[in-house]
N, C-alpha and C positions, 0 to 999 in steps of 0.2 A: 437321503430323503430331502424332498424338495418340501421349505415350508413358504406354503401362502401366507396373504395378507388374510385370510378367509378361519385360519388357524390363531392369528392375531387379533386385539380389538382392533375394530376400525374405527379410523385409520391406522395402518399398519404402524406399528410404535416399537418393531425391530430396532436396535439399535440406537436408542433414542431416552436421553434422560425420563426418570420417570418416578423422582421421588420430590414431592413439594409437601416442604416443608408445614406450610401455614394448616393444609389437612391436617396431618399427622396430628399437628398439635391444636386442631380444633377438636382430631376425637378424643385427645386427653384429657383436655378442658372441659368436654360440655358431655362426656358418654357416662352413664349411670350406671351403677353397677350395685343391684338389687337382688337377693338371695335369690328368687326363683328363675330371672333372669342368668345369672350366673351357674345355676345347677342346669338349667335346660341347655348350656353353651359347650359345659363338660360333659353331657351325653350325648351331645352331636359327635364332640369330638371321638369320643370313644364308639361311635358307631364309624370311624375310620374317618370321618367327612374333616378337611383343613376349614380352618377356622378361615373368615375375613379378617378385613383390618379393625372393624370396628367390635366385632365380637370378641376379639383379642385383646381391645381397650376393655371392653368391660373388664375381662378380667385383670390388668393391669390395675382399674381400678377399684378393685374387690380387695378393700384394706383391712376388713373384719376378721380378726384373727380366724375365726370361723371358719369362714370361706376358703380363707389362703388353704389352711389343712385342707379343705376339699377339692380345692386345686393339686397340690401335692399328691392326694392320696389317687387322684384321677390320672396324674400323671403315670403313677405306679402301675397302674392297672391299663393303661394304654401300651407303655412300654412293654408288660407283660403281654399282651391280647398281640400286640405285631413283632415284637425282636425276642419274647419270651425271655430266658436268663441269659443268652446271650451277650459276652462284651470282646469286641473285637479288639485287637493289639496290633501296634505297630511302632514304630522308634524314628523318631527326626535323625536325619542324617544332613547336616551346612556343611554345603559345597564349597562356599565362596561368600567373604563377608562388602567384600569391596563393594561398595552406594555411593551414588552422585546425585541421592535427594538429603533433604534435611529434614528428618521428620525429629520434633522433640521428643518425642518419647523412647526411640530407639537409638542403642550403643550401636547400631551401624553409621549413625546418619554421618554423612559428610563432615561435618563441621567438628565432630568428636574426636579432636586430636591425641586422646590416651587409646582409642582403639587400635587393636592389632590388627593389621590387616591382612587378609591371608585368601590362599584360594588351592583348595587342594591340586596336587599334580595326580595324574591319572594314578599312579602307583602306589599314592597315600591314599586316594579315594576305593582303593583296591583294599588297600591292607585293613579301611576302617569298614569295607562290609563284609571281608571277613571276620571280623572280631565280631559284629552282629551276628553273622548266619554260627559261630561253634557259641554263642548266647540261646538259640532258637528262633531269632527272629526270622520271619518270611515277607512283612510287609513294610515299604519305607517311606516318606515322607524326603524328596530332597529340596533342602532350603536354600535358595539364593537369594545374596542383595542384587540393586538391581544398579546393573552397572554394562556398558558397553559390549566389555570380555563375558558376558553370560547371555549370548546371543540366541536366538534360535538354536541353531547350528552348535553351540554348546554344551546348550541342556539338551537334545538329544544326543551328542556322543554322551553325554556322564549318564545319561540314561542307558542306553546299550551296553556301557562297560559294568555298570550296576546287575544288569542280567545275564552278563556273563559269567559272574563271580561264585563259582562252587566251591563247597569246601564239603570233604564226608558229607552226608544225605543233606547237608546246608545250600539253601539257594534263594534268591527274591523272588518271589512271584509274582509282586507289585509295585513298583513304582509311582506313587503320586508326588506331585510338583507346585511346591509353592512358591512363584516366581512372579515376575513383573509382568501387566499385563503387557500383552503383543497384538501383532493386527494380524493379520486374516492369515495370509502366508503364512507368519513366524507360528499364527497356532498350529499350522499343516503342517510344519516341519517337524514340529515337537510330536504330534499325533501320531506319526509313522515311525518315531520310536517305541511303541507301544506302550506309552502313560497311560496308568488310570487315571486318578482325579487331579484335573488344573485347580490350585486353591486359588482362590485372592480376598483379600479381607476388604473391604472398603474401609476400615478402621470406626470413621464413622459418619453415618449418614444423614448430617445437617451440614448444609454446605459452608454457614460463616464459620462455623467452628473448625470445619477441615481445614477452613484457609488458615486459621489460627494455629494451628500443628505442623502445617504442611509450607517451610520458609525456603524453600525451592529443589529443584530438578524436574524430572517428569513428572513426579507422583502429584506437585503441587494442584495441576487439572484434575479437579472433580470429576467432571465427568468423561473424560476419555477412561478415569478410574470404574467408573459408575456400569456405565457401558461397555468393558472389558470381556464378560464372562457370556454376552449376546456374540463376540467377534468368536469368540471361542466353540459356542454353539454352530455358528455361522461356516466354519471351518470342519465341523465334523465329530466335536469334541463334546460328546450327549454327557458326559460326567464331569460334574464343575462342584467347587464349594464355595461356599459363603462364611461370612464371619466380621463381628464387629467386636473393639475393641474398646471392653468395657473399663469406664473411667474418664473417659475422654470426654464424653457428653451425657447427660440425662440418659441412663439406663430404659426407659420407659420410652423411649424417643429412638431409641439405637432396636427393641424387641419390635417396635412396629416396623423400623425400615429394613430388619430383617424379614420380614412380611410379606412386605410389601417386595420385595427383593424377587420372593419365593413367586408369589403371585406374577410380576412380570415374565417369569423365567416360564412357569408354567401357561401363562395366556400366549405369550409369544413360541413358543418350544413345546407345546405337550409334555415338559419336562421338569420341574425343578431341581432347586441344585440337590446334589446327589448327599453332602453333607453341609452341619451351619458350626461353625463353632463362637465362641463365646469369650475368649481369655479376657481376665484383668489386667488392667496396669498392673505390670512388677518394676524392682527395682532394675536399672542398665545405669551403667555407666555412662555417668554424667546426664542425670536424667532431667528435664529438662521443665516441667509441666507442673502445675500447681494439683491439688487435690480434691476439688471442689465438687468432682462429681464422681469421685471414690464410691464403690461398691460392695458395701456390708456382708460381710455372709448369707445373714438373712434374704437381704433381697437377693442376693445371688443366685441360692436354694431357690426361691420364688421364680427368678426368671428362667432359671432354666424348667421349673416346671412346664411355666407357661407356655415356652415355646415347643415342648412335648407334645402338649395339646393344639397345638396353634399349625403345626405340621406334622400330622402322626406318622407320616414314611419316608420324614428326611432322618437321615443319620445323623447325632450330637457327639461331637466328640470333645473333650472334656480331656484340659492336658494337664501335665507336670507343672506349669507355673503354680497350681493349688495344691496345700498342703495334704498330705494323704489321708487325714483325719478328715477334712472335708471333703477329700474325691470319695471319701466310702460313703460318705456321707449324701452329696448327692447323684452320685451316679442311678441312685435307685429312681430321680424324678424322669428317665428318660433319656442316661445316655448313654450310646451304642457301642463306641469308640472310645483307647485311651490309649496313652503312650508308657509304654514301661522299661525301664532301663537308661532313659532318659539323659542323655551329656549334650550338650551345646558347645562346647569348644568345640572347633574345627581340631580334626585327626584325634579327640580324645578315645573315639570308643578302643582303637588299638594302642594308647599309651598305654604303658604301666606303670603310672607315679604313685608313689605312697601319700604324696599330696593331693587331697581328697580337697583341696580347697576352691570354692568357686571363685573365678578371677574375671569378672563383668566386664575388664577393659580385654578378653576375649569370647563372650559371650553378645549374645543380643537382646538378654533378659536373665533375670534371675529365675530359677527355678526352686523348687520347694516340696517336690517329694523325689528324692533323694533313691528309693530303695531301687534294689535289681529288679529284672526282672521277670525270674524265678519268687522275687519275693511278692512281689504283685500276685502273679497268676500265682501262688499256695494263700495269700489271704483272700482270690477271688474263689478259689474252691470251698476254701471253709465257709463261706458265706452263700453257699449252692451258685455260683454261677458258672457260665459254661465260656468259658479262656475260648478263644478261635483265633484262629489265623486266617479263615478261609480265605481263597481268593477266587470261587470258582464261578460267581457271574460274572464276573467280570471276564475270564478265557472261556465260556462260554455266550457273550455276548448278549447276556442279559444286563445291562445296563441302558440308559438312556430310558425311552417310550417304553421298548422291551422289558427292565425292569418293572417300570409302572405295571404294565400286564398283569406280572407275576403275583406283587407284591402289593397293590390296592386291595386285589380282592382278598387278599392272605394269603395265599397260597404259596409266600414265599418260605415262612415257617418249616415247610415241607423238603427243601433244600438248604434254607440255615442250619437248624439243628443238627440235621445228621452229618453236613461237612465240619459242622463245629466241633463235633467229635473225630470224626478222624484225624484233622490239624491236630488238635488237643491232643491223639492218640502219638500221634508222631513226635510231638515233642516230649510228651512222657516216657516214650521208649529210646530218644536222640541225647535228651538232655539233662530231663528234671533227676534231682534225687532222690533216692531211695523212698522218701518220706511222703515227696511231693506226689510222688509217683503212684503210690498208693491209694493216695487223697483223690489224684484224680479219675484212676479209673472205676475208682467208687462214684464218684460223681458221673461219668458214661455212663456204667452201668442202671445208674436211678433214671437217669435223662430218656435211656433203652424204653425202660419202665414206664415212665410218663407214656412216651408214645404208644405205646403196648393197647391194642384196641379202639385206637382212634383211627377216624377215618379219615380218607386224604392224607396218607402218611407216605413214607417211605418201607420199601418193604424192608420188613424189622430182620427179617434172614437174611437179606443179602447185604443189611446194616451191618450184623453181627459177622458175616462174612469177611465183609472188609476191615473191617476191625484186628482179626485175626490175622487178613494177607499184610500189614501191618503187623503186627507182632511176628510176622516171619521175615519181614525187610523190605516190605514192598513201599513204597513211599509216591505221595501225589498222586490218590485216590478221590475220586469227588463226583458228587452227583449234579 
C-alpha cells in the first residue's frame, strides 16, 4: 500500500516529530471536567468512536470520586461491547541483555557493572521455547537490549528458529519483537521473518525529562525514538505497539502522549498501533531514578480505564511487573493482553533450579506476579473469562487497515470468541489438569451458549464441530 500525503494532515507529517509539549500541558491546565461533559465523552466512547486529546483531558481531569467510578464502570462495559471476556496470553522470552545506552531506570543500561551479561546461543534459545511450548504457551514476546550483535539480521534468525521449534502438538504461532528502533531496511529485514508486533515504548513522552533518563547511546535521541514506529509502518510493518513507562514523568502527561501517539499513527497510516501498554517503574538493579512521579494503585486503575475509553480497539496489555491482586484487579477496566508464566532471566524458562529466587543483577526489572501459567488461566476461568491463545488475524492477514475493517464495526467479536475457544480447547486437552480441565470446558460450553441465537455469529455447528476434531487430535483449527 502506497500512503499519500492526502491520507496524512497536511502537510504531510510522515515521519516527523509530533508531540509538543506546552499543548499537552495546556489541556491539563485549562480543560474542565464537568459531570454532564464527562458522561457525554464515556458514551461517545462506548458508541466505539476514540476519543481526542482534549476529551481525554476531561477525563484525566474528572477527580470526583463519582465520575472516576463512571469511568471505570464505562470502561467495563467497552471492554465487554468490543473484546467481550476475552484475555489473551503470551510469555516474554530475552534474547540478549547486552545495551550500549544508559537509561536510569533499567538493570540493562550500560553503566550497570553488577549486570550479567548474556545473549542466548541458538541452542539455549532452542531449549528455552521448548520448555514454553510443553507449558502451552503459543504466543511470544522476544526481548532484546539494544546493542550492535542484535542487528537486523539477528532478530530475524532468532525469529525463524523460534518457529521452528516443535515439541508434541507444542509450537509458536507468534512471534512479537520488542527491540531497538531501526530504519527502513532493518524493519524489511525483520518483516520477512514473519513478526507480528514491533513494540517500542517511548518510555516517556516529554522531551526534557527523557533527556534526564536517557545519559547516552542511541536511545538518548528523542526523536529518532519518537519517529521509530512511522519507519516501521514505512517498511510494511501495519502492526506496532506503544507504551509508556509510568513513573518517569506526570502520569497525566505520559496518557495524553500515548494519544496522541495513536492519533498520529492513525492520521498518517489508517492504522493505530496494534497494542499500548502501560508498565510501572519496578525495582532493577542498581536503579537509578528518584520517585517523584511514582504511580499509586488508584491512579493506576484510573489510567488504565481511561485509556480503554480513549482508544476502544487498541489492545492493553497489562504485565507481570503488577502484583496479581491488582492485575485481577484491573484487568476488568480494559485489558486484552497478559503474560503468564512470566521469568526474566535469560535461559530460566528451561532451568530447573530449586532456587526460586529473583536475582535483578540478571533480570531487567523485578517482576511481582510470580504464579505459573496454568495458574493464571484456572483463576481466569473461575472468574468467566475466556484464556486465548489465538493467533489467527494475524495468518490470516487481518491486521493493519484490514483489521480496522473487521474490528470498528465489531464484527471482529465473531472470529475472537470462537478461536478463543478452540486455543483454549487445545490446551485443555495438551496441558491443563485434570481440574483445570474441567473448569474450562465448562467455560466453552457457557461461551457456546452466549452466542446461541445471535446474529452475526459463527455457525454454532460447525463451532461445536471443531471442538470435537479437537478432542480427537486435530490441532490449529481457526476461523
Amino acid at each position: 500500500m502506497i500512503f499519500t500525503p492526502e491520507k496524512c494532515r497536511i502537510p504531510d507529517q510522515r515521519m516527523k516529530p509530533f508531540i509538543d509539549p506546552e499543548e499537552i500541558w495546556d489541556l491539563i491546565n485549562n480543560t474542565k471536567a464537568d459531570k454532564q461533559r464527562v458522561r457525554e465523552i464515556i458514551q461517545k466512547s462506548l458508541s466505539k468512536k476514540r476519543l481526542t486529546l482534549e476529551e481525554t483531558a476531561v477525563l484525566i481531569n474528572s477527580n470526583d470520586p463519582e465520575l472516576i467510578e463512571e469511568i471505570k464502570q464505562g470502561a467495563r462495559e467497552l471492554k465487554k461491547r468490543v473484546y467481550g471476556n476475552r484475555i489473551v496470553l503470551f510469555a516474554p522470552l530475552y534474547v540478549g541483555n547486552k545495551c550500549i545506552n544508559n537509561c536510569q531506570y533499567c538493570g540493562f543500561r550500560a553503566s550497570n557493572k553488577e549486570a550479567i551479561r548474556k545473549t542466548l546461543a541458538d541452542q539455549e534459545l532452542v531449549h528455552e521455547v521448548e520448555a514454553l511450548e510443553k507449558n502451552g504457551q503459543k504466543r511470544l514476546i522476544l526481548v532484546y537490549g539494544e546493542h550492535p550483535e542484535y542487528s537486523p539480521e539477528y532478530i530475524a534468525h532468532t525469529v525463524k528458529l523460534v518457529y521452528g521449534v516443535k515439541v508434541g502438538p507444542g509450537e509458536i504461532r507468534r512471534v512479537n519483537i520488542n527491540a531497538a528502533p531501526l530504519d527502513i531496511d532493518g524493519f524489511r529485514i525483520v518483516k520477512q521473518a514473519g513478526i507480528g508486533t514491533y513494540q517500542i515504548f517511548q518510555e516517556t513522552y516529554h522531551p526534557e525529562a527523557y533527556k534526564l533518563y536517557h545519559l547516552g547511546g542511541i536511545k538518548r535521541n528523542f526523536e529518532y525514538r519518537l519517529t521509530s514506529l512511522d519507519r516501521a509502518q514505512e517498511a510494511g510493518i501495519d502492526d506496532v505497539g506503544i507504551g509508556a513507562l509510568f513513573g518517569l514523568y506526570d502520569w497525566r502527561f505520559e496518557v495524553l502522549g500515548l494519544v496522541r501517539h495513536t492519533n498520529h499513527l492513525e492520521a498518517c497510516y489508517n492504522v493505530g498501533p496494534h497494542t499500548i501498554s502501560f508498565p510501572r517503574i519496578k525495582d532493577a538493579s542498581s536503579l537509578n531514578i528518584g520517585m517523584d512521579y511514582s504511580v499509586s494503585d488508584e491512579d493506576f486503575a484510573r489510567l488504565v480505564a481511561i485509556l480503554r475509553l480513549a482508544v476502544p480497539y487498541t489492545g492493553m496489555i497489562l504485565t507481570a511487573r503488577e502484583p496479581a491482586k491488582l492485575r485481577e484487579e484491573v484487568i476488568q477496566f480494559g485489558v486484552s493482553q497478559i503474560d503468564g508464566g512470566t521469568k526474566l532471566e535469560l535461559g530460566s524458562y528451561s532451568e530447573h533450579s530449586l532456587n526460586e529466587q529473583q536475582d535483578l543483577n540478571k533480570e531487567q526489572f523485578q517482576i511481582n506476579d510470580n504464579r505459573s501459567l496454568n495458574e493464571i488461566i484456572d483463576e481466569l476461568l473461575q472468574k468467566d473469562y475466556l484464556p486465548s491463545f489465538c493467533t489467527a488475524c494475524y495468518r490470516l492477514n487481518r491486521t493493519g487497515e484490514h483489521f480496522m475493517e473487521f474490528s470498528v464495526p465489531g464484527f471482529i467479536k465473531r472470529f475472537c470468541s470462537p478461536n478463543a475457544m478452540l486455543t483454549l480447547a487445545e490446551y485443555l486437552e495438551d496441558y491443563a489438569p485434570q481440574e483445570t480441565k474441567q473448569k474450562g470446558w465448562e467455560v466453552i460450553e457457557s461461551n457456546i451458549k452466549e452466542l446461541e441465537g445471535q446474529s452475526d455469529v459463527v455457525n454454532i455447528n460447525e463451532l461445536r464441530s471443531r471442538l470435537e476434531l479437537i478432542k480427537g487430535g486435530k490441532r490449529d483449527i481457526y476461523f
